[in-house]
C-alpha positions in Angstrom: 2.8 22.5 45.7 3.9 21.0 42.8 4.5 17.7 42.6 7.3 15.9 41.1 9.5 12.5 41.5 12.9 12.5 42.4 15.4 9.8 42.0 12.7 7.0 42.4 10.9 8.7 45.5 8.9 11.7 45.3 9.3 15.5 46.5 6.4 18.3 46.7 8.5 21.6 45.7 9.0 24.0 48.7 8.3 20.9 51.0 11.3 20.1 54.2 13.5 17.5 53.0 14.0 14.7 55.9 17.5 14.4 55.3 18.4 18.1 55.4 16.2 18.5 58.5 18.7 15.6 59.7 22.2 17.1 58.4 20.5 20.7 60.0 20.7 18.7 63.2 23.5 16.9 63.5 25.5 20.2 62.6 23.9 22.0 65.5 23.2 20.2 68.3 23.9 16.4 70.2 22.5 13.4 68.8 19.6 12.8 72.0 21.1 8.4 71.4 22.6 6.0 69.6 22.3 2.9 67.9 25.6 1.6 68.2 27.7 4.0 66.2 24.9 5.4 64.3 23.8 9.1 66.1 20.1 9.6 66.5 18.3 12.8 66.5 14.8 13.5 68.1 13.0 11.4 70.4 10.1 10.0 68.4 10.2 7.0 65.9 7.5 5.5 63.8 7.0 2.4 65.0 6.9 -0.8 62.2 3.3 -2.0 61.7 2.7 -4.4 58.9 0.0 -3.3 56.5 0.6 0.5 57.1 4.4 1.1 57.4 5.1 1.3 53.6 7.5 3.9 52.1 5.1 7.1 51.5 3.6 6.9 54.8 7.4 6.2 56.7 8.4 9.4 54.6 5.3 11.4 55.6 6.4 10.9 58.9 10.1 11.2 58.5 9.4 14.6 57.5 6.9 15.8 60.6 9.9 14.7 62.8 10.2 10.6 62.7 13.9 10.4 63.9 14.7 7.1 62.1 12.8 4.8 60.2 12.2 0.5 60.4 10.6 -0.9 57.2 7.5 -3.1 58.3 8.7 -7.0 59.6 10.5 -8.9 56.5 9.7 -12.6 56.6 12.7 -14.2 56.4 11.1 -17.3 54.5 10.0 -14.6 51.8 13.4 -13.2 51.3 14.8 -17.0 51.1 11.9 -18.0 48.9 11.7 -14.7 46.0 8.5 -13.6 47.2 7.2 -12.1 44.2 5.6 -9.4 45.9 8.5 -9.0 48.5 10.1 -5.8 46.9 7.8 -2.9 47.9 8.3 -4.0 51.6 12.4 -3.6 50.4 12.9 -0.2 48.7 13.8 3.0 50.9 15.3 6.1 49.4 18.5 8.0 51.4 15.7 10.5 52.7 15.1 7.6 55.1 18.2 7.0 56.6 18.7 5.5 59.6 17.0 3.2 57.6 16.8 -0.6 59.4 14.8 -3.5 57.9 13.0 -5.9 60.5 13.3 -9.2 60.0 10.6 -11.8 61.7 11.5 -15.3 61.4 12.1 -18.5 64.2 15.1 -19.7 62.5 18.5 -18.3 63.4 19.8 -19.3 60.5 16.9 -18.4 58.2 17.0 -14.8 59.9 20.8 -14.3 59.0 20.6 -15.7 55.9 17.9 -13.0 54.9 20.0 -10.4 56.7 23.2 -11.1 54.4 21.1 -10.8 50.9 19.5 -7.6 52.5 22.8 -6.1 53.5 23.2 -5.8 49.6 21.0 -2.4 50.1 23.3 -1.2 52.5 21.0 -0.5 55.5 22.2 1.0 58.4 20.9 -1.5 60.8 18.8 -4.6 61.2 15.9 -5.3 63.7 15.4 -8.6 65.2 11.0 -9.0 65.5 10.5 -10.4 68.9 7.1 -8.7 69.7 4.6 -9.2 66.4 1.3 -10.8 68.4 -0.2 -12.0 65.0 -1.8 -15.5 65.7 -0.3 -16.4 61.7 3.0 -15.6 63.0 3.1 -16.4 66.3 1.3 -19.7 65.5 5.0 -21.0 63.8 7.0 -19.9 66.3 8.1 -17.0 65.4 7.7 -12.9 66.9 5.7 -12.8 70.1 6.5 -16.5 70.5 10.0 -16.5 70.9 10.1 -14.7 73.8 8.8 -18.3 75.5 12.1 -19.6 74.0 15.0 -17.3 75.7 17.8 -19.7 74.3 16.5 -19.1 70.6 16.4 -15.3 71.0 20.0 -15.4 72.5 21.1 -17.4 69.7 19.1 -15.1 67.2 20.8 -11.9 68.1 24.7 -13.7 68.8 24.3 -14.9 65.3 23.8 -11.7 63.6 26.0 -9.5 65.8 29.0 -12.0 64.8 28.1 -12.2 61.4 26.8 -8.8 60.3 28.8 -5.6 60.5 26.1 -2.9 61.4 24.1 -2.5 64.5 21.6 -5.2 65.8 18.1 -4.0 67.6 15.2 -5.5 69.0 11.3 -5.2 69.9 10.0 -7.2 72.3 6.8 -7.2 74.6 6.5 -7.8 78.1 6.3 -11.6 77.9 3.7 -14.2 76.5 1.1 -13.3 79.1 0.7 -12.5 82.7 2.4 -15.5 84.1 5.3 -14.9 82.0 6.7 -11.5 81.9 10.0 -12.4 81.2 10.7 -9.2 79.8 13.5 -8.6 81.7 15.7 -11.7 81.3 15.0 -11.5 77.8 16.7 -8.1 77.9 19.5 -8.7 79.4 20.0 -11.7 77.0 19.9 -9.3 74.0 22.2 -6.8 75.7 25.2 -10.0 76.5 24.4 -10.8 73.3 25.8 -7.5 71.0 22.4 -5.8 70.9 22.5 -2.0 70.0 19.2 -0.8 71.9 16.2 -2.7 72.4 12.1 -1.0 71.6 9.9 -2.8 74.4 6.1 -2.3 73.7 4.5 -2.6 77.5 1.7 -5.2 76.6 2.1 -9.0 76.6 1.4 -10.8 73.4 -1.6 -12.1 74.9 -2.7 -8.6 75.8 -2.7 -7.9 72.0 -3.2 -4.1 71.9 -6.3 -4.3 74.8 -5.9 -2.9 78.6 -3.0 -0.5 79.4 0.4 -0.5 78.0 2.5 -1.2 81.3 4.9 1.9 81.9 6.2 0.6 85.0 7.9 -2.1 83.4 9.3 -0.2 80.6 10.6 1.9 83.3 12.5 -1.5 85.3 13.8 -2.4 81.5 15.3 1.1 81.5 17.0 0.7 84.8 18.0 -2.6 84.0 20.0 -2.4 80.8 22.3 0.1 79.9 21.9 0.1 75.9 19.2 2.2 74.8 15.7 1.8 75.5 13.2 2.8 73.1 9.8 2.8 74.9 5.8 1.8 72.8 2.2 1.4 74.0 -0.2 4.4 74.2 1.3 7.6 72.8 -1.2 9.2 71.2 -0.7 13.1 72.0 2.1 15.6 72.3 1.2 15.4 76.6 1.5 11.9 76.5 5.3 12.0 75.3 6.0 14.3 78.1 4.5 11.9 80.4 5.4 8.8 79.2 9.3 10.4 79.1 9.0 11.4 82.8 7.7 8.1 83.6 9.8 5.7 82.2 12.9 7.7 81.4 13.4 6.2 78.3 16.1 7.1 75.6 12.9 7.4 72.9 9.6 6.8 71.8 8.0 4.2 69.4 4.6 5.4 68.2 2.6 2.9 66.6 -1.6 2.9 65.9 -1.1 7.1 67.9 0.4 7.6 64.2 -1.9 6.5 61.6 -3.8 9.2 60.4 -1.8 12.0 62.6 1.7 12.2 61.7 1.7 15.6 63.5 2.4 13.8 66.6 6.1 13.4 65.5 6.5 17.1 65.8 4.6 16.9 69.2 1.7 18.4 67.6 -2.1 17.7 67.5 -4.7 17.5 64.7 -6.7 20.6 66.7 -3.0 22.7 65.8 -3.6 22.8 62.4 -6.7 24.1 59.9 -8.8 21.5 57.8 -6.6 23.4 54.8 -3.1 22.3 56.4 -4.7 18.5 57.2 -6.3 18.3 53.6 -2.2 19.0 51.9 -0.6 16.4 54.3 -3.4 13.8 52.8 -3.2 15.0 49.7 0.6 14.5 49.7 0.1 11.2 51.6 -2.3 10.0 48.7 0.3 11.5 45.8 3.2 9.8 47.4 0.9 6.3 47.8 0.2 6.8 43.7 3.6 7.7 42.7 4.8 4.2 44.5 2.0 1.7 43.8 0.2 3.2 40.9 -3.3 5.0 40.6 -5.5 2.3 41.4 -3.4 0.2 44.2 -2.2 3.6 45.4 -5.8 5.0 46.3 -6.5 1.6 47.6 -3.5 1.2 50.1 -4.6 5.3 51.0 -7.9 4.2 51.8 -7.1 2.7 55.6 -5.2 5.7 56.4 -8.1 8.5 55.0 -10.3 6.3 57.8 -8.1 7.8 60.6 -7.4 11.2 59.1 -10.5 12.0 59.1 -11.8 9.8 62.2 -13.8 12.4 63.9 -14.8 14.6 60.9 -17.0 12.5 58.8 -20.5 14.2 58.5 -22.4 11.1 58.2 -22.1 7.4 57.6 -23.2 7.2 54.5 -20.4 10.2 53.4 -17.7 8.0 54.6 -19.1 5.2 52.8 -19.6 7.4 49.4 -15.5 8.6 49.9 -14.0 5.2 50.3 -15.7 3.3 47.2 -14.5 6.4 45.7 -12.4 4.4 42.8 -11.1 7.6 40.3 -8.5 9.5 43.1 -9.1 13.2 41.3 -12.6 12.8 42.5 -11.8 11.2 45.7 -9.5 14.1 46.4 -12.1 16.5 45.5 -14.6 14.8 48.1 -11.8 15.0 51.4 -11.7 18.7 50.0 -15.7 19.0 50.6 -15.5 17.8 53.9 -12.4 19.5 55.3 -12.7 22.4 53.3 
């Protein structure tokens, strides 16, 4: 396709357009939730992961089926503080929409403070971090760690509900560790408390991402609240979101890690469905968008991570793989993923 930018994003000619796919839907058939007032349509949302939840990959997957899109976590001490290098974590285009920012911070008042500069950008919600496992954040109190402090996430969420005027969401895990799954209390805190729907990923923080998401207990949040339950932790193929709907009857799906590399999964596809050809123009668009928004050089860079699990089981040898990623000119690194796939 040809390749162009539009209004600050960018567009390959001929390609679906997110936010026609959305108006398509709305005009034809039920939302399948909402979030608050706001209707959402499909069952499968990329999940916020810092480091690989930037704006060309969140509109890659917007356009295979995402249903609505959360930026990656926005310290709140970085919003208060100008973080020089804060704004590429800020811009989304209208092709993202339901767009919400998620803000990770242990200060209620630092949290709404960010939340009133950021409604400036007129999202359509905000998302309160409650689940990040990172020992940086979680070692000053804040993500993970405030589930140990159920006051502070109550006051958290009352303070934004009363003081914002768009919907208020959530993502929690399980509890701290085994001893302290207080998943459930913490739930119904951020329901009393004006939540709009809360995404529960079914590991403890201690767990990290190791041992089994717990589907049982996404299953006991769902029966437990009645706001919407979005539902995280291994959903990695189109049977798995059957499964892992049947199980826990949740009102969606979060996919996290299941999406790097294979955002066919958010139209409940697998790699095997398409041809190397088809999988070489979804990088290739991945890697123009990631140009187009960074540069050439920081663009290729950022691309780099996600070429690792595109092509995860298709490198023909070690020393290939290594060749490809200190590729540093992107025409020629384009023409190498070509070799291989094609």
């Amino acid at each position: 396709g040809q390749y162009v930018i539009l209004g600050g994003s960018w567009n390959f000619l001929g390609m679906p357009n997110a936010a026609m796919i959305h108006e398509e839907k709305s005009l034809s058939s039920q939302p399948d939730f909402h979030i608050g007032s706001i209707p959402i349509f499909g069952r499968l949302i990329l999940a916020p992961m810092d480091g690989y939840t930037d704006h060309p990959f969140r509109l890659i997957c917007r356009r295979w089926g995402s249903a609505c899109t959360y930026s990656e976590f926005i310290n709140a001490m970085d919003i208060e503080g100008k973080h020089p290098h804060i704004g590429n974590r800020l811009f989304f285009s209208e092709e993202e929409r339901p767009f919400g920012y998620q803000l990770l911070d242990n200060s209620p008042d630092r949290i709404a403070l960010a939340a009133r500069q950021l409604q400036q950008r007129n999202p359509d919600f905000f998302d309160v971090n409650l689940g990040c496992c990172g020992r940086s954040v979680c070692s000053r109190g804040a993500g993970a760690s405030i589930l140990n402090d159920p006051g502070k996430v109550t006051r958290i969420m009352e303070t934004l509900v009363q003081t914002m005027n768009i919907p208020i969401t959530a993502k929690i895990r399980l509890g701290w560790d085994d001893t302290r799954k207080n998943y459930v209390e913490i739930a119904k805190r951020l329901e009393d408390s004006g939540a709009s729907a809360i995404a529960v990923h079914g590991r403890t923080r201690v767990q990290a991402y190791s041992g089994n998401a717990d589907w049982d207990a996404i299953a006991r949040l769902k029966e437990t609240v009645t706001i919407p339950i979005i539902g995280n932790g291994d959903v990695k193929t189109p049977p798995d979101i059957d499964r892992f709907m049947s199980h826990t009857g949740c009102d969606a799906i979060m996919i996290g890690r299941g999406a790097v590399g294979n955002p066919w999964i958010f139209s409940e596809k697998s790699r095997s469905d398409f041809s190397p050809g088809q999988i070489y123009e979804t990088m290739e668009e991945h890697l123009l968008a990631s140009i187009a928004y960074y540069g050439e050089e920081h663009g290729l860079v950022v691309f780099r991570k996600q070429t690792v699990e595109y092509l995860k089981t298709m490198w023909p040898s070690i020393n290939i793989r290594k060749d490809v990623l200190t590729t540093s000119e992107w025409k020629l690194f384009l023409k190498k993923i070509r070799a291989i796939l094609i």
